[in-house]
C-alpha positions, 0 to 999 in steps of 0.5 A: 500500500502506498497511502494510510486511509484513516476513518473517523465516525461516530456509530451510535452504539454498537450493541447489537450484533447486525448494527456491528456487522454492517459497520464492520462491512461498510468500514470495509467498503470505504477501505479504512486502514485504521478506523476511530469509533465512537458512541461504541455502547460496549461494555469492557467484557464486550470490547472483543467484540469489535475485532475481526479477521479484517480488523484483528487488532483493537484498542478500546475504552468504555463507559458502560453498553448504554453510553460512550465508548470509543474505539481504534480497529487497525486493518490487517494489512497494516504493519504497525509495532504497538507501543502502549495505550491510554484509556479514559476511565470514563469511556470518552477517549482511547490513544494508542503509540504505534510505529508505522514503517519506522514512523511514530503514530499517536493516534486517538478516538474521542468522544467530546461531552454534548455540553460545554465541558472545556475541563475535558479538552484539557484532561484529554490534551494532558494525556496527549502532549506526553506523545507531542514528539510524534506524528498526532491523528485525533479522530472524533465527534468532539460535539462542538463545531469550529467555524460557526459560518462553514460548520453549521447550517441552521436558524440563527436562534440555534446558533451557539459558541461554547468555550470549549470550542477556543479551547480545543482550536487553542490547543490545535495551535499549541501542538501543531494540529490541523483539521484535514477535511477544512485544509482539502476543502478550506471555504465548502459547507459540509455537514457530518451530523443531520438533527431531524428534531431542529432540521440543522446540520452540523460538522461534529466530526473531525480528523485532525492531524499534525500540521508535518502530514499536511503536505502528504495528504491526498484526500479527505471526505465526508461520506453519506451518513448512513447506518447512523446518525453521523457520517463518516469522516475520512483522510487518506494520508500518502506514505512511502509504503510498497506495494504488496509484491507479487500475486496475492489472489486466492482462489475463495472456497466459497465459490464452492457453494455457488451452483452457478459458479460451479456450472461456469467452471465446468462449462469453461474448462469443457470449452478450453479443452475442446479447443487446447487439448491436442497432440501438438500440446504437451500434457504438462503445457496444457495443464499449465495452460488450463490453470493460467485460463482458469484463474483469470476467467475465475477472477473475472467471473468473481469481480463482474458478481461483486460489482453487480452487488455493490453497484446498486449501492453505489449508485445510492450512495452518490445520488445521496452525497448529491443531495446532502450538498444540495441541501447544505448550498440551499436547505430545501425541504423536497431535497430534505425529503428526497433524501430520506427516502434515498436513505431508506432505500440504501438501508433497506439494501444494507439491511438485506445483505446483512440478514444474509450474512448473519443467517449464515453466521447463526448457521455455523455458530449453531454448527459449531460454536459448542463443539471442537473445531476450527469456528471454536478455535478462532474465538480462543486465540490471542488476540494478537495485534499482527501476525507481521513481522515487525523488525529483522536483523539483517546479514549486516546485524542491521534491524530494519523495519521497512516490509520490504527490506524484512522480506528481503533480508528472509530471502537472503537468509533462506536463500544462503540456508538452501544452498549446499555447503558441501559437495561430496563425492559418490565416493566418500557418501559410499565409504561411510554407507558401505561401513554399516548394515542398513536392512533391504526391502524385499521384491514385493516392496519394491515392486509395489513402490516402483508400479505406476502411479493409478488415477484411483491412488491420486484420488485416494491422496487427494481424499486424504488431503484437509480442507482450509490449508492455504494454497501454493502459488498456484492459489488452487487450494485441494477444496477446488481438487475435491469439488472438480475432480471428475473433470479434472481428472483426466487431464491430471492424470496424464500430466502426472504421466507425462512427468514421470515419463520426461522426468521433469516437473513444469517450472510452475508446478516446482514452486513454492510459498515460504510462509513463517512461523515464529518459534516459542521464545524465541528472538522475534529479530532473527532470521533462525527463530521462525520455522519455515512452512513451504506452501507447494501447489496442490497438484504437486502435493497430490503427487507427493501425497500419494508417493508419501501413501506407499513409502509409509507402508514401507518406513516401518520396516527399514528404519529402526525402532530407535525411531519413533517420528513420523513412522507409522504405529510408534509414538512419542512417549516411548521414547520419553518412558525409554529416557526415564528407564534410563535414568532409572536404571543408571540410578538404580544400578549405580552406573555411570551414563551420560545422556547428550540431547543434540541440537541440530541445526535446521535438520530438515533444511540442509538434507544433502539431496546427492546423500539421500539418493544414496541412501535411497539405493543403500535401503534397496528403493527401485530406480522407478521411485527414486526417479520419482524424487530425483523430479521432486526435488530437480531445481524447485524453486521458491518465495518468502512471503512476509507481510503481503510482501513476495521475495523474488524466486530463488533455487533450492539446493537443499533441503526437505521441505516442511508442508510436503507429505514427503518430508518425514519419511525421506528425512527418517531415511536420511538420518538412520545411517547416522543411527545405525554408525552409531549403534553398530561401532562397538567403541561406543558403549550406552546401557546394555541388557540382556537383549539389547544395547541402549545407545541412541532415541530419535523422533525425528531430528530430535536426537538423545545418546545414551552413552557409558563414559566420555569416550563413548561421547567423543567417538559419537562426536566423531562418528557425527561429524564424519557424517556431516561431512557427506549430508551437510548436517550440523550439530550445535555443540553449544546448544546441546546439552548433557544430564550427566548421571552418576559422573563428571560428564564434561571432563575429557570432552572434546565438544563444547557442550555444557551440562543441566537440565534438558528439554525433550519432546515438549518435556523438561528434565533433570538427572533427579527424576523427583522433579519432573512433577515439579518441572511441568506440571507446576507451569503448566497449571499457570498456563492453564490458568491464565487461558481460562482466565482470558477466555471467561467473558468470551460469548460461550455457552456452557457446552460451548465452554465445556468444549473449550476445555476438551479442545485446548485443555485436555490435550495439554494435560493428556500430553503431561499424562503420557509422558510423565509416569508421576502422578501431580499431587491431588491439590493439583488436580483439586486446583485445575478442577477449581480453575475450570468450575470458575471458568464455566460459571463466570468466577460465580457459584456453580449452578451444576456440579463438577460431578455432574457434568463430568457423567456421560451425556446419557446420565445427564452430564456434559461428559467434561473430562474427568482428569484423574481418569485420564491419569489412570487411563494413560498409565493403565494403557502400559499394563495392555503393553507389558501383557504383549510384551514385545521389547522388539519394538517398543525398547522401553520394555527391554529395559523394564524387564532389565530392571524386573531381574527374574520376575517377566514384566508380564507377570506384575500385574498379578501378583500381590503388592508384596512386590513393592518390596522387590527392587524393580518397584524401585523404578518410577514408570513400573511404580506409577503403573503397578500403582494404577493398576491396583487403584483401578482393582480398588475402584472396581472392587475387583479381586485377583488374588488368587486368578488363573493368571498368576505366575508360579515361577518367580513370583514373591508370594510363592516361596519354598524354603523363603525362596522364589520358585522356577522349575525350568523343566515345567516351564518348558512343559507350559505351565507358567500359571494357576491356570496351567495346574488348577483345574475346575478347583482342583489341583493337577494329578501327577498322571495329567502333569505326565500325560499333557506335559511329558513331566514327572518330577514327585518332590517338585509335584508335592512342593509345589502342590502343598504351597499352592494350596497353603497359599491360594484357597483355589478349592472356595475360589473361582480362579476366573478373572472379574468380568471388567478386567477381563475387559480391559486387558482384552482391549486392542491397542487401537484407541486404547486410552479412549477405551479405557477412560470410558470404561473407568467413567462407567465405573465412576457412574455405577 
């Protein structure tokens, strides 16, 4: 933009919600940058009501929802810095600092008393003139009029002059202010404000700006007075802004809605076919072709619909601006009249629209307002001022403000960040691939992998695909794909074919948008604190979506179970339970160990393209796949995007790109060579155990070692630093982090790393695993607390407000829960409970009990969650996991069972809880598990002791001569429990124990046999489990947590 457009204008209330609709519309109409309300009639609990999507930022003072009330709303496509605010207590003014283009704004909205107050004025000038130094733009209904003979037209009986009004022009004098309306029109009559009761008219409304803009003004207008009873006053001030650079259309899904657009479409793209789709045209230029056509005739058809709409409008607003000049030059009665009823029938018009709009508003607040999703989410965000950036450092360490040179210095930071540092040859990739053992897939994978792309797998992926991403340049968003698929179809198809067969994407379809996300606490000025998000087209994206389908049947197994980011079936709390098992297992078994948390530098963008082919072949991918990456990632190219500004297109040399359905799989493949070095050199020792040797757990590219001594550290280092000699990956040493355990882990080193606490995963952790309660849950219950206390004059209902609790508090603490085996002390649960009931009832009496609606909606609850339920329900899922017991894939069990000795960690849950006086109960995630587990017997007043489930061997209750018991040859017989040797409440004959086991051992027979029977009274006892741990531990692993906290609700509600 190159201009500021300021409006000024006196609402007369803003109380209703159609009121607010149609002056949100029609400050939309009259392009208003920044907009100065009065007479808003919002109470402060109500003052979000003003904001939004075109006007997210806004500042406000109020009185009360009867009267006054001013307001500053600023344009989103402003990009401003907020300083602070001044707020009138008694709702007459609000002045806001804000920085424009490096510029300094101090920007106001008053509302002046309808007496002669001239107190006011000086109350208002004082809070001003402290902001003296900046550019001033007061905007208001001041009540008074400043020349008596142009300001007014009336009888001279109505004539008045008030004290205040030499107060405000000598204050104007004082600090260099002029009025922008008189300074474009210095000897017109014009009128802002029409009284119906005394027939005059008056100019009440007025901008006034700093003499220094006078020079920079274009425009000022006072537009129809319509809606209210004030006009609105505008000035459009020049400013150096650039223009938004490059394309900024955006194909609007609500033209899927619109049968008539839907049949112009397919009647143009028919038409383009029947007149472009021949053999001398290339598939790839035809679909280019038909996409450049589409958009225009699209735009057009967009543009003639919204101009047909408004142009009645229009039309009515210039007849009425005609007429209010005709009547200021000659005050008529007809013309008064003839006024009116344009002004009727131009509400009329305005009323219609926005009963339209409202209805349709009422539709999706009633679809969505009291349930999860995207409409709910909206209404809890931030209300942040911009989602620009402000400020940026640039590669000299200068901080620049101007939008253009910020958009700049991003292009130069990516573009330096995409291009390859290194160049290595086939031949140093090959000597380190060739060091390790990598597993092959078989012929049916590849086969499977190598096979045509079908029109059914692009559709499948489309399907795939959600709905409201933003698009890549192309502005076609999947919504279009979806809508038209049936005539697009075929025409895609056989670009897509003729892509893989000339092995070459079109220039268009390699493009992208890089959008920026700012990372949590992080430096807001630097270039590496935002996380780049690649908007690729989404033909592009259908492709690598569908590509993406098959590699994932494939990922899980190529790439070790050390790796549970992005693969298909493993999660990340295994590998925050594998960390706690480590550090309990160092602390219980008194070992040294380090554990190194690696901070990897931008990890997805400097994968080295030449290493990840060559991983690709190494892993045994066919030619036909890799052909397909090889065309992916063949010269694309890209664009920054930061407010509305477009770098310039520059080449990526690197990189996996993070939006792209392909990324975590191919950066999955490109890093497990790193893993597997470091696992297979026998110099690096981590934690060993019967089956297993501990070295390293990865989610993606977060990455934590496992390491015995300081020599295993430096090799790791080694070992690492070989391999970004050959990939282009990097290690900060300085921000990664040691927990040392039972050592003096920085002595010997030979990396500049320093020890502490650590962040893994969302996860804060200390070698002391006593504090993990301490170190997450305490901030998170702040965190909570202060969202519930910003969200409580939010317009929800109680459902609606229970909904916000299951869609931004629960996950929150769920992921506490899965992580974290420790159990938060009860006050922190009673203090959430309390924190949540004052949230829904307003901070008043509850009216409906915490119980009540925590019950299922059949019982007459709302089916708010139950938190300790979800405790109980994460930890109870581990019981399901040691019963299949599979330390194969989840390694956390290996050491689990590490840490049992002889007892099978399948076992534990059916013994007794003498347990706790063996040393596995040592460990913090068996503890907290054994510990749910007897909580949820306790609740559903089950009891196991004895069942057909306890062990016999190694088992604490079970002692002969005070020792645990295993007899080798009977296990290897299977019997393992009662089950195996007690038998419709009698005990297994020495002939059945010989006949169905092949054993015969009469010492060990009577031994047994005389324990058992001592111990457990199977004869008065069903050894049957109880009907609802039945249910549990029958549960599949599909949705386990949703199952079983169902079930412990149900137990809550009997």
């Amino acid at each position: 933009m190159n201009s500021l457009n300021i409006v000024s204008w006196n609402v007369r209330g803003l109380g209703s919600g159609p009121k607010r609709l149609k002056v949100l519309n029609h400050l939309n109409d009259l392009k208003a940058d920044i907009a100065l309300l009065q007479e808003t009639h919002l109470s402060l609990s109500a003052g979000h009501l003003l904001c939004c999507s075109q006007y997210p930022a806004m500042y406000s003072a109020s009185f009360n929802s009867k009267q006054r009330g001013v307001a500053v709303l600023i344009n989103k496509n402003v990009t401003f810095t907020h300083k602070d605010t001044v707020t009138d207590p008694e709702g007459r003014f609000v002045i806001i600092n804000i920085s424009i283009q490096n510029k300094d704004f101090c920007i106001a909205s008053i509302y002046g008393p309808n007496f002669d107050d001239s107190s006011f004025f000086h109350r208002f000038f004082t809070s001003l003139s402290v902001h003296s130094d900046s550019t001033i733009i007061i905007g208001g209904d001041v009540n008074l009029v400043l020349d008596p003979e142009l300001d007014r037209l009336s009888t001279a009986a109505n004539q008045r002059t008030w004290r205040s009004a030499s107060i405000l022009k000598q204050y104007m004098n004082d600090l260099g202010l002029c009025d922008a309306w008189r300074s474009c029109h210095p000897n017109t009559k014009g009128f802002t404000f029409f009284s119906p009761v005394h027939h005059s008219q008056s100019r009440l409304d007025y901008l006034l700006v700093s003499n220094s803009l006078l020079k920079e003004i274009k425009s000022s207008n006072i537009h129809p007075i319509i809606i209210s009873d004030h006009a609105p006053v505008s000035v459009t001030i020049s400013r150096e802004v650039p223009r938004p650079s490059g394309s900024t259309w955006r194909f609007n899904t609500s033209l899927l809605k619109d049968q008539e657009f839907i049949e112009f479409f397919k009647k143009e793209w028919a038409t383009f076919l029947e007149f472009n789709d021949t053999s001398e045209i290339s598939p790839s230029i035809l679909w280019e072709a038909a996409k450049a056509v589409m958009r225009g005739k699209i735009i057009s058809y967009s543009t003639h619909k919204k101009r047909k709409e408004k142009a009645d409008l229009l039309e009515l607003g210039n007849k009425i601006k005609t007429l209010e000049t005709a009547y200021a030059a000659s005050a008529q009665e007809h013309i008064l009249g003839d006024l009116k009823n344009l002004k009727l029938q131009l509400n009329d018009i305005i009323n219609k629209q926005t009963q339209f709009q409202i209805q349709r508003l009422r539709l999706e607040r009633y679809e969505n307002s009291n349930k999860s999703g995207k409409f709910l989410a909206n209404q809890l965000k931030i209300n942040k001022e911009k989602s620009t950036i402000t400020s940026i450092m640039d590669q000299t360490g200068n901080v620049t403000h101007d939008p253009a040179k910020i958009n700049n210095a991003f292009k130069d930071f990516y573009q330096n960040l995409y291009t390859p540092q290194i160049n290595p040859s086939e031949q140093s990739i090959n000597s380190f691939l060739n060091k390790i053992n990598l597993p092959k897939l078989n012929e049916d994978q590849i086969t499977n992998l190598d096979s045509p792309l079908s029109l059914s797998e692009l559709h499948e992926a489309l399907s795939l695909m959600p709905n409201g991403k933003a698009p890549g340049p192309d502005s076609f968003p999947a919504e279009f794909y979806k809508e038209f698929w049936e005539q697009l179809a075929p025409t895609f198809y056989k670009t897509v074919k003729f892509i893989n067969e000339s092995q070459s994407l079109p220039p268009n379809m390699n493009s992208a948008n890089i959008i920026l996300l700012l990372k949590p606490d992080k430096d807001p000025t630097s270039p590496s604190s935002y996380r780049p998000i690649s908007l690729i087209n989404a033909d592009v994206k259908i492709i690598c979506k569908a590509l993406a389908q098959r590699i994932e049947k494939v990922t899980p197994h190529i790439i070790d179970f050390d790796q549970t980011g992005f693969i298909k079936g493993r999660h990340s709390d295994d590998n925050v339970r594998r960390l706690v098992n480590i550090i309990d297992f160092a602390t219980i078994k008194n070992q040294e160990m380090t554990i190194l948390s690696l901070d990897a530098e931008k990890a997805f963008d400097r994968v080295n393209w030449k290493f990840l082919i060559a991983a690709l072949h190494k892993f045994g991918f066919g030619e036909s796949f890799i052909n397909w990456i090889k065309i992916l990632y063949h010269n694309p190219n890209a664009s920054v995007r930061t407010n509305k500004q477009t770098s310039n297109r520059f080449f990526l040399g690197r990189g996996t790109r993070q939006g792209c359905p392909l990324s975590p799989s191919l950066f999955a493949i490109f890093i497990e060579p790193l893993a597997a070095a470091i696992r297979q050199n026998e110099s690096i020792k981590g934690i060993k155990t019967k089956h297993s040797h501990h070295k390293i757990s990865l989610y993606a590219d977060d990455i934590l070692l496992f390491l015995s001594n300081i020599h295993s550290v430096n090799e790791t280092a080694t070992i690492i630093n070989e391999f970004s000699s050959i990939s282009d990956y990097s290690i900060n040493w300085n921000k990664s982090v040691l927990l040392p355990l039972n050592s003096n882990a920085e002595q010997g080193l030979t990396i500049p790393v320093k020890s502490g606490n650590t962040k893994y995963l969302g996860i804060y952790f200390s070698p002391k695993i006593s504090e993990l309660v301490l170190l997450n849950y305490t901030p998170l219950l702040k965190n909570i607390q202060d969202d519930l206390t910003r969200w409580t004059n939010l317009p929800l209902s109680l459902m609606g407000k229970v909904a916000t609790v299951k869609m931004k508090i629960l996950p929150k603490v769920n992921y506490l829960f899965s992580m974290i085996p420790t159990q938060p002390p009860l006050k922190w649960f009673k203090t959430l409970d309390s924190s949540i009931s004052s949230f829904l009832w307003n901070n008043k009496p509850a009216r409906i009990s915490l119980k009540t609606l925590k019950s299922a909606k059949s019982c007459g609850g709302l089916e708010l969650p139950n938190f300790h339920n979800y405790f109980l329900a994460n930890r109870l899922q581990y019981i399901l996991k040691w019963l299949k017991n599979n330390p194969e894939t989840n390694s956390w069990l290996d050491l689990e069972q590490a840490l049992c000795g002889k007892i099978n960690l399948s076992d534990l849950p059916f013994i007794s809880q003498i347990v706790k006086r063996q040393d596995c109960f040592k460990s913090i995630n068996i503890n907290a598990t054994l510990t749910a587990w007897w909580e949820f017997l306790k609740i559903s007043k089950s009891s196991i002791q004895p069942c057909k489930m306890t062990p016999i061997w190694n088992n604490p209750d079970i002692l002969i001569n005070k020792k645990i018991i295993h007899f080798p040859a009977w296990q290897a017989g299977g019997i393992k429990q009662l089950e195996h040797i007690i038998i419709n409440r009698r005990f297994i004959t020495p002939q059945e124990l010989q006949d169905k086991h092949g054993i015969y051992n009469f010492l060990e027979y009577q031994q047994l046999k005389s324990i058992i029977t001592k111990k457990f009274k199977y004869r008065d006892n069903d050894l049957k489990l109880p009907d609802v741990v039945t249910t549990l531990i029958n549960f599949s692993m599909n949705k386990t947590l949703s199952k079983i906290y169902k079930l412990l609700c149900n137990l809550d509600n009997n």
